[in-house]
C-alpha positions as CSV (number, residue, x, y, z in Angstrom):
1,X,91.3,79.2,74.9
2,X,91.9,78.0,71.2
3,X,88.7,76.1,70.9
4,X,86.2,79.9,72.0
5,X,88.6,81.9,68.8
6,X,85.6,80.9,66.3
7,X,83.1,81.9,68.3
8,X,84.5,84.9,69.4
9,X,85.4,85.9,66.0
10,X,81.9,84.9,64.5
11,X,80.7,87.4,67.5
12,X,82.3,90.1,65.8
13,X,81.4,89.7,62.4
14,X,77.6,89.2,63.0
15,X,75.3,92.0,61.5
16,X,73.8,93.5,64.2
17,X,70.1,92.4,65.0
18,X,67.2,95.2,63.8
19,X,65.7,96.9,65.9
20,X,62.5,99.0,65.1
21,X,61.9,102.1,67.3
22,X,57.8,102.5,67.9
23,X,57.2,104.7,70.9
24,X,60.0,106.5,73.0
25,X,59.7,109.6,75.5
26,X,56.7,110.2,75.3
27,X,56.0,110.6,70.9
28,X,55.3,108.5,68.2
29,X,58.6,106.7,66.2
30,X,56.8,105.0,64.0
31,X,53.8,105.3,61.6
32,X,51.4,102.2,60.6
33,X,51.1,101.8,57.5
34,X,48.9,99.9,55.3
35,X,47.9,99.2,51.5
36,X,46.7,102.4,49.7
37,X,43.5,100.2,49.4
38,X,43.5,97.8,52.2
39,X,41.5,94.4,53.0
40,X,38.8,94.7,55.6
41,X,41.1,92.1,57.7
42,X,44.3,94.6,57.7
43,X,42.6,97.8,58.0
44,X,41.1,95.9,61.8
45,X,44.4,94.5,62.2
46,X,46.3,97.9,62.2
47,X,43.5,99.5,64.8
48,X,44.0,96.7,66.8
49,X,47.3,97.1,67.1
50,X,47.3,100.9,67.5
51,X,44.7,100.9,70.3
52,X,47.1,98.4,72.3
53,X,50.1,100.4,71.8
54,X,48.1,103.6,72.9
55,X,46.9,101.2,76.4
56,X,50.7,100.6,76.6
57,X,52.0,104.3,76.9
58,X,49.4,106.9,76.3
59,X,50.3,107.2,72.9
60,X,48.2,106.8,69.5
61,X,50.4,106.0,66.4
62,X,48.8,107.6,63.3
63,X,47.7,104.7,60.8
64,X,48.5,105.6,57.2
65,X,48.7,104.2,53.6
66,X,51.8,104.1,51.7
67,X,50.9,107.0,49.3
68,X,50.7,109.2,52.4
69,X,53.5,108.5,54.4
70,X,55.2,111.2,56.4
71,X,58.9,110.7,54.5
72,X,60.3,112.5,58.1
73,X,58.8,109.3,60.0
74,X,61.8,107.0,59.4
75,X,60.4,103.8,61.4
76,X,57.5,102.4,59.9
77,X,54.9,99.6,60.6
78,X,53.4,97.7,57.8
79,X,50.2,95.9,57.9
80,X,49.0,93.5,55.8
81,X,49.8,92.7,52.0
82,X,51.2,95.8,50.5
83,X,54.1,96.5,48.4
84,X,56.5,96.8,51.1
85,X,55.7,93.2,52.1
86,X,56.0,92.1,49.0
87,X,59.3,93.9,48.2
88,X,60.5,92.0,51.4
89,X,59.7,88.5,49.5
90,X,56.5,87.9,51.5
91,X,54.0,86.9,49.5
92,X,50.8,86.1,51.5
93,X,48.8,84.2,48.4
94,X,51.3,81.3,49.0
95,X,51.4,80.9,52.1
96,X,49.1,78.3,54.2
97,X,45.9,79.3,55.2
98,X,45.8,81.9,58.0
99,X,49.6,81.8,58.4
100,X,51.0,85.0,59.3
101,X,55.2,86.4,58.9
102,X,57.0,88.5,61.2
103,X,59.9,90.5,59.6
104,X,61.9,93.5,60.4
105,X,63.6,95.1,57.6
106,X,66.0,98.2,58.3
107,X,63.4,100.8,60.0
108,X,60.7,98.5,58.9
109,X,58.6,96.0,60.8
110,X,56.2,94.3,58.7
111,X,53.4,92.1,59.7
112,X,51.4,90.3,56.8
113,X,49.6,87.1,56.4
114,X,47.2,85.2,54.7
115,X,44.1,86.8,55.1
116,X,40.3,86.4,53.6
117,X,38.1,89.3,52.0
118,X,35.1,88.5,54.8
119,X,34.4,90.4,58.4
120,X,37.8,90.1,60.7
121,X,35.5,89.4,63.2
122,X,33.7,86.3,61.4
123,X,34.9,83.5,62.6
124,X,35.3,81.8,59.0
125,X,37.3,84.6,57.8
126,X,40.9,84.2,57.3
127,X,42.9,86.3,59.3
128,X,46.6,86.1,59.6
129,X,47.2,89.4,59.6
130,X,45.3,89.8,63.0
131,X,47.2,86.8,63.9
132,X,50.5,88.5,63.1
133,X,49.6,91.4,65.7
134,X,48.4,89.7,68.4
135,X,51.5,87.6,68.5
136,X,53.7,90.8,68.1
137,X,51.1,92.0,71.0
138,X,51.7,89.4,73.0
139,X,55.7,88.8,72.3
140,X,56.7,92.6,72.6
141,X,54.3,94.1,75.0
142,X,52.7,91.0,77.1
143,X,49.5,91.9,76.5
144,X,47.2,89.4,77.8
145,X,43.7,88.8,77.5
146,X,42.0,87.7,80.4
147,X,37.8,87.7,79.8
148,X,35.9,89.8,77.3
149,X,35.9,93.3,77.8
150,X,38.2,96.4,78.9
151,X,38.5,94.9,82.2
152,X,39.8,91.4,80.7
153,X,42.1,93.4,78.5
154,X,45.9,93.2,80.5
155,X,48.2,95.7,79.0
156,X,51.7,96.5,80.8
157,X,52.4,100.0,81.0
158,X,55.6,101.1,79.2
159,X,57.4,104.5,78.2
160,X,59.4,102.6,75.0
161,X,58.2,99.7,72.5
162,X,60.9,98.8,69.9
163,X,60.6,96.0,67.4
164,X,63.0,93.5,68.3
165,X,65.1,91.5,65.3
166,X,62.9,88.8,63.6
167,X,61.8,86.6,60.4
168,X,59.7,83.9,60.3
169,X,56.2,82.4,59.0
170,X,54.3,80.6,61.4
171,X,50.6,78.7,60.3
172,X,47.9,78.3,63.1
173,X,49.1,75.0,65.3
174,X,45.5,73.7,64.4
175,X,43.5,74.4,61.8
176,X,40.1,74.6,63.6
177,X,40.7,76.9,66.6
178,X,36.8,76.7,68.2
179,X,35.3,77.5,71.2
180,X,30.8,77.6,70.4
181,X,30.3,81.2,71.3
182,X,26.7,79.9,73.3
183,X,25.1,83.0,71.9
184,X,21.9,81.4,71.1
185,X,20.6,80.4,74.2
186,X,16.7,81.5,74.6
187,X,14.6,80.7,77.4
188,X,10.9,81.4,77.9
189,X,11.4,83.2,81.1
190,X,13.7,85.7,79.1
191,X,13.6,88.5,82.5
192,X,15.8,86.3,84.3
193,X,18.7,86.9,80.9
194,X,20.1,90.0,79.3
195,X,18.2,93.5,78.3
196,X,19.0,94.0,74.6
197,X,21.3,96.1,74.7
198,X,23.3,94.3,77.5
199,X,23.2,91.7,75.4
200,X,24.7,93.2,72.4
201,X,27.7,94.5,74.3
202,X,28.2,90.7,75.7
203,X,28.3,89.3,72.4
204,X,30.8,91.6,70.4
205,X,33.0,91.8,73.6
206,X,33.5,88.0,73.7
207,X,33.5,87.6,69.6
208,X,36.5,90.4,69.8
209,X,37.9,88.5,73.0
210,X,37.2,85.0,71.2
211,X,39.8,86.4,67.9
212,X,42.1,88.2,70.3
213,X,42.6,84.1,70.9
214,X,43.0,83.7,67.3
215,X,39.8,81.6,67.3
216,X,38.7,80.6,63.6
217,X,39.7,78.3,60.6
218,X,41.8,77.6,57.6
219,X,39.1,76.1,55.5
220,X,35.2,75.9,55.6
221,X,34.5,72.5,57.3
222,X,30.6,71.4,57.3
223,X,29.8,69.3,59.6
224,X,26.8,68.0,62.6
225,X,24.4,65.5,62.9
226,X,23.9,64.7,58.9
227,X,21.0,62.8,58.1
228,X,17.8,64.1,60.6
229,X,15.7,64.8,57.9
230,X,16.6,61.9,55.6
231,X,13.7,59.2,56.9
232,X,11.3,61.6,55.8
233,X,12.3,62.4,52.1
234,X,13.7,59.6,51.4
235,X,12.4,56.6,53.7
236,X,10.0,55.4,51.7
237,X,12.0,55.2,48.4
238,X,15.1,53.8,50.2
239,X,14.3,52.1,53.9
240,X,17.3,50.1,53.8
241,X,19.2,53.3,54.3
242,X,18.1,53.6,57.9
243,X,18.6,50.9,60.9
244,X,16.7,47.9,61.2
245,X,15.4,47.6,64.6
246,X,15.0,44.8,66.4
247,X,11.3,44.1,65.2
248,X,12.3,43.4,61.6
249,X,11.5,47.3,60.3
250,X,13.4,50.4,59.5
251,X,13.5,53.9,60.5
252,X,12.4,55.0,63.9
253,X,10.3,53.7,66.4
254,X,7.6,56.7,65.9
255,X,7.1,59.0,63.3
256,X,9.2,61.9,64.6
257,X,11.7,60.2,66.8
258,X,15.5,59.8,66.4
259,X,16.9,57.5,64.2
260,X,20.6,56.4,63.1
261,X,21.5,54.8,59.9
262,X,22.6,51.8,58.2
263,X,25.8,52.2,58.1
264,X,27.2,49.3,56.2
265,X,24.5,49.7,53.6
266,X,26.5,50.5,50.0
267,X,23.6,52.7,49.1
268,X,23.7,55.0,51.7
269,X,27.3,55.3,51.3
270,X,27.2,56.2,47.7
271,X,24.4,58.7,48.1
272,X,26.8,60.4,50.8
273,X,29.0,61.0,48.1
274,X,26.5,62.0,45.2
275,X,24.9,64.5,47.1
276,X,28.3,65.9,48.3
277,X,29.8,65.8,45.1
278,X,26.4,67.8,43.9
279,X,27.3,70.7,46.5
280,X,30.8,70.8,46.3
281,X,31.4,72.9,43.4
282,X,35.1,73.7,42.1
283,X,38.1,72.0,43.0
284,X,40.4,74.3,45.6
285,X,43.3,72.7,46.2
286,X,41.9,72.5,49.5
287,X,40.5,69.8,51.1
288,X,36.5,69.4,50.4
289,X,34.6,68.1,53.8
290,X,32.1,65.1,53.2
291,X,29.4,64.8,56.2
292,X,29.1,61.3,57.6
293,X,28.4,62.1,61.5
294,X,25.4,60.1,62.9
295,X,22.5,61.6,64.2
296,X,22.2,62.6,67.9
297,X,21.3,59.1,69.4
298,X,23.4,55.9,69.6
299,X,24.6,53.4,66.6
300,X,21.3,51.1,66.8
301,X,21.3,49.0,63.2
302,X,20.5,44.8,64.0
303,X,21.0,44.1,60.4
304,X,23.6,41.4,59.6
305,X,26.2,42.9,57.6
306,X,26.6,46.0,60.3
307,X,26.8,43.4,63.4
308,X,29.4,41.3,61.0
309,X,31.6,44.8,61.4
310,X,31.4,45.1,64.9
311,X,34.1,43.8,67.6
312,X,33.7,42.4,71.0
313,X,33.1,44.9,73.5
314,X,35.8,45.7,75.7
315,X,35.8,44.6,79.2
316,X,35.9,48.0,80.5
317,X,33.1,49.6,77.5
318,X,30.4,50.6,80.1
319,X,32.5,50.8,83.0
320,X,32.4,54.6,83.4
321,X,28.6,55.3,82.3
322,X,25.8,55.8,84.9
323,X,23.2,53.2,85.3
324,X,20.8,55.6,84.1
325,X,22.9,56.7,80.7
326,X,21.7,55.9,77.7
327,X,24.7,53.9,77.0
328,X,23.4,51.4,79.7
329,X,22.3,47.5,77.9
330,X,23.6,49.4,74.6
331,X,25.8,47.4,72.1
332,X,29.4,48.4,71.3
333,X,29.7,49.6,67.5
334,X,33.3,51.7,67.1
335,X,34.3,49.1,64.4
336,X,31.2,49.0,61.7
337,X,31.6,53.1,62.1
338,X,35.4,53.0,61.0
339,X,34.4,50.5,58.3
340,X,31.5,53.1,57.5
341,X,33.9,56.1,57.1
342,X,36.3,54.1,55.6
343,X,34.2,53.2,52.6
344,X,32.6,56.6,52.1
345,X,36.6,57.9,52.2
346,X,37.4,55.3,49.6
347,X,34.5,56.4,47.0
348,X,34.7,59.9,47.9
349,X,38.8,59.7,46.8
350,X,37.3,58.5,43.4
351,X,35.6,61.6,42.6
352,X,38.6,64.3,44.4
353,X,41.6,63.1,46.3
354,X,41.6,66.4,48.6
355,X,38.3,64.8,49.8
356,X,38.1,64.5,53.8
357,X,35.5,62.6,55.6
358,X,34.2,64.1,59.3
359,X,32.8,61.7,61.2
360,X,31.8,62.1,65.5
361,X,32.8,59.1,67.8
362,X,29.9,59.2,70.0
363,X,27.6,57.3,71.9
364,X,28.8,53.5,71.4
365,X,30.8,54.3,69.0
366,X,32.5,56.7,71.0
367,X,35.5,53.7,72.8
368,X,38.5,52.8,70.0
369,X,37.9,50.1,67.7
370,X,39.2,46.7,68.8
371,X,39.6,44.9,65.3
372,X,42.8,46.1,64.4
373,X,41.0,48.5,61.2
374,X,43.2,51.0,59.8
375,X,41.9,54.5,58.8
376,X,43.9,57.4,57.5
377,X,45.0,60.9,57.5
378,X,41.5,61.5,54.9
379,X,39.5,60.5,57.6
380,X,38.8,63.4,60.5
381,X,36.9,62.5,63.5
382,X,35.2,64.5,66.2
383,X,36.0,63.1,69.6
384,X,32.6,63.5,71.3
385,X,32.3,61.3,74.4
386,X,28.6,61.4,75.5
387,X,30.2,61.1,78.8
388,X,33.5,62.2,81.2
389,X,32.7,65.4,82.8
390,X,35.1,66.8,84.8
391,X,36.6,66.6,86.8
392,X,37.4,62.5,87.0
393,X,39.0,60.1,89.3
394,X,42.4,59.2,88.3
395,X,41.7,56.0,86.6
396,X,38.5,57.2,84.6
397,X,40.8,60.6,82.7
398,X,43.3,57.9,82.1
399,X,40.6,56.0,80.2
400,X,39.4,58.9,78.1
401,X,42.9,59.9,76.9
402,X,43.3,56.4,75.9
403,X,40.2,56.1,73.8
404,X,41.8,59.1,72.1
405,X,44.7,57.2,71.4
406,X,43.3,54.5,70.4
407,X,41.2,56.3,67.4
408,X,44.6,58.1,66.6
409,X,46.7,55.0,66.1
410,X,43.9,54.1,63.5
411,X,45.8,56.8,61.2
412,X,42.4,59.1,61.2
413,X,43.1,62.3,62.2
414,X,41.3,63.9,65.1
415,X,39.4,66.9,66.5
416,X,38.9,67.5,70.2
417,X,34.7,68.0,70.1
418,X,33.5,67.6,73.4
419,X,30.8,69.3,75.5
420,X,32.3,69.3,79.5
421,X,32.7,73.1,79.3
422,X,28.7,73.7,79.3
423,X,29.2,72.1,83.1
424,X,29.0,73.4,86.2
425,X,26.2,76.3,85.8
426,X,27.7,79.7,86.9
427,X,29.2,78.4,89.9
428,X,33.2,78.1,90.5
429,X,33.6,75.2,88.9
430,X,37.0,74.7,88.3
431,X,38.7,71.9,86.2
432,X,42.2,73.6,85.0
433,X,44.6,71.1,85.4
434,X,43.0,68.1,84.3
435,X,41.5,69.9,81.4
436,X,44.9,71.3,80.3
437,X,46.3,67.8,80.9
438,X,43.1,66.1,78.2
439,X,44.7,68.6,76.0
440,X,47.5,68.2,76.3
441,X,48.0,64.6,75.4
442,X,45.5,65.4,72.5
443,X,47.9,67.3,71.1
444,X,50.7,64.9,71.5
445,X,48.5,62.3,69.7
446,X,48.0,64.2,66.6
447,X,45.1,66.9,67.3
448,X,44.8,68.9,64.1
449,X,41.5,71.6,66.1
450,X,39.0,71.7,68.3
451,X,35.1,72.5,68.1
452,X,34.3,72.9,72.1
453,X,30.6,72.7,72.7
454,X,30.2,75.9,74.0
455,X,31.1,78.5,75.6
456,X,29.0,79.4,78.6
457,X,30.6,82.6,79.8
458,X,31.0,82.7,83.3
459,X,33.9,85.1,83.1
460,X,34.1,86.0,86.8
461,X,33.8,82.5,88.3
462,X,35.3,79.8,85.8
463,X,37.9,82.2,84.8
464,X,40.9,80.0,84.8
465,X,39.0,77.1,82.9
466,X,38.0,79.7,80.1
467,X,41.2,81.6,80.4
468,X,43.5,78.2,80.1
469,X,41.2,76.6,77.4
470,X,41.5,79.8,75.2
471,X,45.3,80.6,75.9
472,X,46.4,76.7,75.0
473,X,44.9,77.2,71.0
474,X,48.7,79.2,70.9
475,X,50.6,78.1,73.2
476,X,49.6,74.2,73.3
477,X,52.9,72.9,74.9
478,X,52.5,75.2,77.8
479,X,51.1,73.9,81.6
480,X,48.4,74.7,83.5
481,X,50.4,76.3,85.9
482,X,52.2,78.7,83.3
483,X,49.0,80.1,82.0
484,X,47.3,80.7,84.9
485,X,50.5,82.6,86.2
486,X,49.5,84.7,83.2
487,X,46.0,84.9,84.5
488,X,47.0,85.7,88.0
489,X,49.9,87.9,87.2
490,X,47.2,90.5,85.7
491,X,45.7,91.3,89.5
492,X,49.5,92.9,90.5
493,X,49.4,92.3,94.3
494,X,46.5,90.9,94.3
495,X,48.0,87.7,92.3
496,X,48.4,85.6,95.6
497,X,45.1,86.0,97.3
498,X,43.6,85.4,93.4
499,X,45.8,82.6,93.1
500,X,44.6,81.1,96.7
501,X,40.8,81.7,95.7
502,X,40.9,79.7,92.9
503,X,42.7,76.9,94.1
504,X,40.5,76.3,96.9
505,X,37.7,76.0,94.4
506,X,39.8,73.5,92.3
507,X,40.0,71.6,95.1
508,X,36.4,72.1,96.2
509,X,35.0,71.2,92.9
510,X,37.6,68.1,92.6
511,X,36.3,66.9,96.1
512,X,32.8,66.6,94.6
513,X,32.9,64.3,91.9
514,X,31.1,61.2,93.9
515,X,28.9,63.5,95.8
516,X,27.9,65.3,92.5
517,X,27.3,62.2,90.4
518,X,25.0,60.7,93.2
519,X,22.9,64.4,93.5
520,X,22.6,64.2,90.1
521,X,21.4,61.0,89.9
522,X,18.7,61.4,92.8
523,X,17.9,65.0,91.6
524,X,17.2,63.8,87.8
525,X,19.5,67.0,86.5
526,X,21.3,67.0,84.0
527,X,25.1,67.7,84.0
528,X,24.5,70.2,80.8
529,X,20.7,71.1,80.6
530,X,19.4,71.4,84.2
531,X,22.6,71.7,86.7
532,X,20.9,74.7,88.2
533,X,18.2,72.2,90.0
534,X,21.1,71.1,92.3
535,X,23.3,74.5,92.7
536,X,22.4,74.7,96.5
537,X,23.3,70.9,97.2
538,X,26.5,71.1,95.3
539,X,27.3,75.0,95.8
540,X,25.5,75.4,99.9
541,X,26.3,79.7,100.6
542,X,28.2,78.2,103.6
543,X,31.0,76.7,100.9
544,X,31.7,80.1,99.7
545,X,33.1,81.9,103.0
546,X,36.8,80.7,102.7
547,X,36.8,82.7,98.6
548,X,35.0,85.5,100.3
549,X,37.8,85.8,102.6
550,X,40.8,85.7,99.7
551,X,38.8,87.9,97.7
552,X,38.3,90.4,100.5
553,X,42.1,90.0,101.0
554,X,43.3,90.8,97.5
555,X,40.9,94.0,97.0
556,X,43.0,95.6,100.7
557,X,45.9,94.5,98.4
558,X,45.2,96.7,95.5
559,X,43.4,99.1,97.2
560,X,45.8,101.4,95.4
561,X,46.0,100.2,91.8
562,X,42.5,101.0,90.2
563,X,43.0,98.8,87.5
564,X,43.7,95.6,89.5
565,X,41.0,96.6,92.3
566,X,38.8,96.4,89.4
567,X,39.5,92.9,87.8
568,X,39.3,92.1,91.7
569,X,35.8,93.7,92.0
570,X,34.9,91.9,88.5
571,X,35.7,88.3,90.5
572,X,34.0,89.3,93.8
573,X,30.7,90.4,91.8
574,X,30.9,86.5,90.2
575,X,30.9,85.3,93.3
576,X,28.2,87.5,94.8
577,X,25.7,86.7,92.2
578,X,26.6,82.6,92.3
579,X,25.9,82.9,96.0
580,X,22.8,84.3,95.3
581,X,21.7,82.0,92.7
582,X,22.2,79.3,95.0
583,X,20.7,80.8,97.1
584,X,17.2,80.7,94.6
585,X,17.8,77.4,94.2
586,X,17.4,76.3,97.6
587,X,14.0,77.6,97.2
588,X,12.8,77.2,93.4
589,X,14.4,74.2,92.4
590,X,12.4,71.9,90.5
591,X,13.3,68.6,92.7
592,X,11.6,69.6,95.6
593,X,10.6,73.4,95.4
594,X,9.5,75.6,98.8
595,X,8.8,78.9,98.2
596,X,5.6,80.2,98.5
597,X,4.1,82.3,95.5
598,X,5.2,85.8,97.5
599,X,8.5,84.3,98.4
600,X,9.1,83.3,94.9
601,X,8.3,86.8,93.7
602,X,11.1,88.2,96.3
603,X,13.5,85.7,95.5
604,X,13.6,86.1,91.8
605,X,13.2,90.3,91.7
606,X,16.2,90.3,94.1
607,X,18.0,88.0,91.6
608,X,17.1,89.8,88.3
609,X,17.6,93.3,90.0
610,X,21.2,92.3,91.1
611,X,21.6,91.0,87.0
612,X,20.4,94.5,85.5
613,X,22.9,96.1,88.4
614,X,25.9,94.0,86.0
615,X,24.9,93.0,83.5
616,X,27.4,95.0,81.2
617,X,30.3,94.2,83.7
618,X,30.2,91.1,81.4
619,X,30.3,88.7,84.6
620,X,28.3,85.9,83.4
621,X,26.5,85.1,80.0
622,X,22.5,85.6,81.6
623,X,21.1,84.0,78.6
624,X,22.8,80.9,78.7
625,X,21.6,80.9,83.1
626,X,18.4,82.0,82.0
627,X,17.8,79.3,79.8
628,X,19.3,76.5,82.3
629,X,17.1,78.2,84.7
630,X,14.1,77.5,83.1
631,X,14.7,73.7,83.1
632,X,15.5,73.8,86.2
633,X,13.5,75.8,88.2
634,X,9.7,76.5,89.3
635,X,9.1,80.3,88.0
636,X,7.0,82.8,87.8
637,X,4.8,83.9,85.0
638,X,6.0,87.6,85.1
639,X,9.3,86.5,84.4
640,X,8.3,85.1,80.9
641,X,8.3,89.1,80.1
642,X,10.8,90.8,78.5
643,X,13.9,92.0,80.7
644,X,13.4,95.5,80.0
645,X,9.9,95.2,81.3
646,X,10.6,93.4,84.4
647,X,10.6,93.2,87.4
């Protein structure tokens, strides 16, 4: 009994914890309050957070500034910097970029954080205010976020919302957070995509969804393919800038085609740094990004002094590439591109020591080094594989995470860049696990942001891909499993059936991977551009019955609960219109096409008809199928007009 006195005593003499009241019976507890002349990102934050607390319990909490406060509202919510944060010690102008704090203070909860004078919903705006009330959001009510959209949007009801004792300052775990928004895709058959306005709703319902997630960064990083138009202003002055090819001349093989550099060359590697040092402007503090990605097409330089820097190809360097992939009779070049970044680091350093190099492994250069080279922390370095869709055999994800690990233990610091989530088309395509499992071990070997190339938006059939990708930018550590109890929990008694839809399609689209990388193959589609030309191979209407069946099964289950009967509705709809797009593809696709010019017509106004039906349900991104579409099947004329003109 002697040893529990001190703990007992130190029991009694703790202060007790605040608590902040917000919302009880029914009224309003507590006031938001903000600067008398807030930033643009704390006057969004404090809507953001009132318009969740209203979905909670029905009530809307007044927003104020602290001029106007009603003195007989004791409990109070700040927002953003203001003098009550600052009175509480938090100053946001030193903390680290986008970093938020949390603090209660008698009646007081105050949520502040370093924050950037541009639009909250700009992704290169700094936003840690925002990022200070989702987490509250997400701590104190479990909101969730599910897909873009009201639908998407899972908030518990509740009578009461206190603010529970706390104090801390948290930065973003990365500081890229980046999903590619796929916004851009056009097509020149643009009836089979969005009308205009359908389209506008899409794309502020996923850029609000897409910072809900805390998507964003802490600095400006400029980066991409960084010398296409180089050959032609500058390859006649300086040729030896650009590859030597294997018959003795520079540049590319014709006048437009792709081209890579001469990496090893000390010119080019000094005019890397003079033309960045001409842009950069103004020491920061910060770090200053130097561009030294290749272009879009494999390492190809013969000269002498870049083979000198290569190593010998590992055993296993082509092992997982197609006979067909451009990788195939290609020569491994990891090595002269660490050299590369390496020296443009080292001369970059010599004009600002917060200077950071980005570089892509890609291509050949894509497996670790072999040589032994040692990079560093100055060094950042998009992991692109040009290959390693999911999902993978066993032995081929091992493989992948090991080339990550073996650019990490170079000391460079890495990004996770890849392009696997524009796979799959809009049918239920479902990787979870495995991708969860990629991330994971990113993270353990040093990950510092991502920049996923992009975001296709098939809401109501990838769901838990999209869902776990976003949701593991916060909570990294967490498993598959636990966020997509998240996911599931939103459809109440539904959550089973859900749960039991999607696993059967994880275990449909894992059963595939030989069978898909043979159709492929025959078919001539491509995994990203043209998967639609195979959708009825891969996707037959017959493989949908069993998810018909769950799905039919969970809407009897909320038959009573409007709310979850409609996120069920939201995933049956997906379905539908996958089916049906299968379906076209049976009869359009470009491999072998069989519809007649009247069927074609049918076929395609029963598609585009069920699209303007809904289309602002948010289901699918139509521009992005509409664009895959047209590289992959035989179409009519009539659907090159506008959406809102046809059919």
């Amino acid at each position: 009994m002697k040893s529990l006195l001190p703990l007992i005593a130190l029991c009694f003499t703790m202060p007790a914890l605040a608590e902040v009241p917000v919302v009880g019976d029914g009224k309003a507890l507590a006031v938001i309050v903000t600067a008398d002349h807030p930033g643009q990102v704390a006057k969004y934050a404090a809507e953001e957070l009132a318009y969740h607390v209203e979905k909670a319990t029905g009530v809307r909490l007044s927003i104020v500034t602290e001029s106007t406060v009603p003195l007989a509202m004791e409990s109070r919510v700040f927002i953003g910097d203001c003098a009550a944060s600052r009175e509480a010690g938090l100053r946001t102008d030193e903390m680290a970029a986008e970093a938020f704090a949390l603090k209660t203070k008698g009646k007081s909860l105050i949520i502040t954080g370093n924050d950037g004078g541009g639009d909250p919903l700009d992704s290169s705006t700094r936003a840690g205010t925002l990022w200070g009330v989702y987490e509250w959001l997400e701590r104190e009510l479990h909101v969730r976020w599910l897909w873009p959209g009201e639908t998407g949007t899972y908030v518990p009801k509740t009578a009461t919302v206190t603010a529970h004792d706390v104090d801390e300052t948290t930065p973003p775990r990365f500081i890229q957070r980046k999903l590619r928004p796929g916004l851009g895709f056009e097509s020149e058959h643009p009836a089979l995509g969005f009308t205009k306005e359908a389209a506008e709703q899409y794309a502020h319902d996923q850029t609000v969804f897409l910072r809900r997630h805390r998507m964003g960064r802490s600095y400006p990083m400029g980066y991409g393919h960084a010398f296409v138009d180089w050959w032609k202003k500058d390859g006649k002055e300086h040729p030896e800038w650009f590859q030597l090819r294997d018959n003795g001349k520079r540049g590319p093989s014709k006048a437009t085609g792709r081209f890579s550099m001469c990496v090893s060359s000390p010119g080019l590697q000094q005019e890397i740094v003079n033309r960045w040092a001409a842009k950069k402007g103004k020491a920061t503090g910060g770090p200053s990004f130097v561009n030294a990605c290749e272009n879009d097409i494999l390492g190809q330089c013969t000269c002498d002094q870049c083979r000198a820097w290569d190593g010998v190809p590992p055993a296993d360097y082509l092992k997982y590439y197609s006979p067909s992939s451009k990788m195939t009779g290609s020569r491994f070049v990891s090595d002269r591109y660490a050299h590369f970044w390496l020296s443009v680091q080292q001369q970059a350093a010599k004009v600002d020591p917060n200077a950071v190099v980005i570089g892509y492994v890609y291509f050949n250069y894509f497996q670790a080094p072999v040589t032994g080279i040692k990079l560093n922390p100055d060094i950042l370095l998009g992991y692109c594989p040009s290959g390693g869709f999911f999902p993978r055999s066993a032995d081929e994800h091992e493989w992948m995470k090991k080339q990550w690990t073996g650019w990490a233990d170079t000391g460079a610091r890495l990004f996770m860049r890849t392009n696997h989530l524009l796979d799959g088309y809009c049918m239920p395509y479902i990787f979870a696990h495995q991708f969860a499992d990629e991330f994971h071990h990113a993270v353990k070997h040093g990950m510092v942001g991502t920049d996923y190339d992009s975001l296709t938006g098939h809401w109501a059939t990838q769901g838990p891909n999209l869902y776990v990708a976003v949701r593991l930018h916060t909570q990294p550590e967490a498993s598959a499993d636990e966020l997509l109890a998240e996911y599931y929990a939103a459809f109440g008694k539904a959550a089973p059936m859900v749960k039991e839809c999607f696993d059967y399609w994880e275990k449909y689209t894992t059963s595939l991977r030989e069978k898909q990388s043979k159709v492929m193959e025959e078919m001539k589609a491509s995994r990203w551009r043209s998967w639609a030309t195979a959708a009825h191979v891969l996707y037959p209407t017959e493989a949908f019955v069993p998810a018909e069946s769950f799905l039919a099964n969970a809407a009897k289950a909320v038959a009573g609960d409007p709310e979850s009967a409609a996120r069920v509705k939201f995933l049956q709809q997906g379905l539908d219109h996958a089916k049906l797009c299968s379906r076209v593809s049976a009869q359009l696709t470009t491999a072998a096409p069989k519809a007649n010019a009247d069927e074609t017509k049918a076929l395609l106004v029963e598609l585009i008809n069920y699209r303007r039906s809904v289309e602002k349900t948010g289901i699918s991104n139509f521009n992005h199928l509409a664009w895959m579409e047209d590289l992959s099947w035989k179409l009519s004329d009539e659907t090159r007009k506008t959406p809102d003109l046809y059919p």
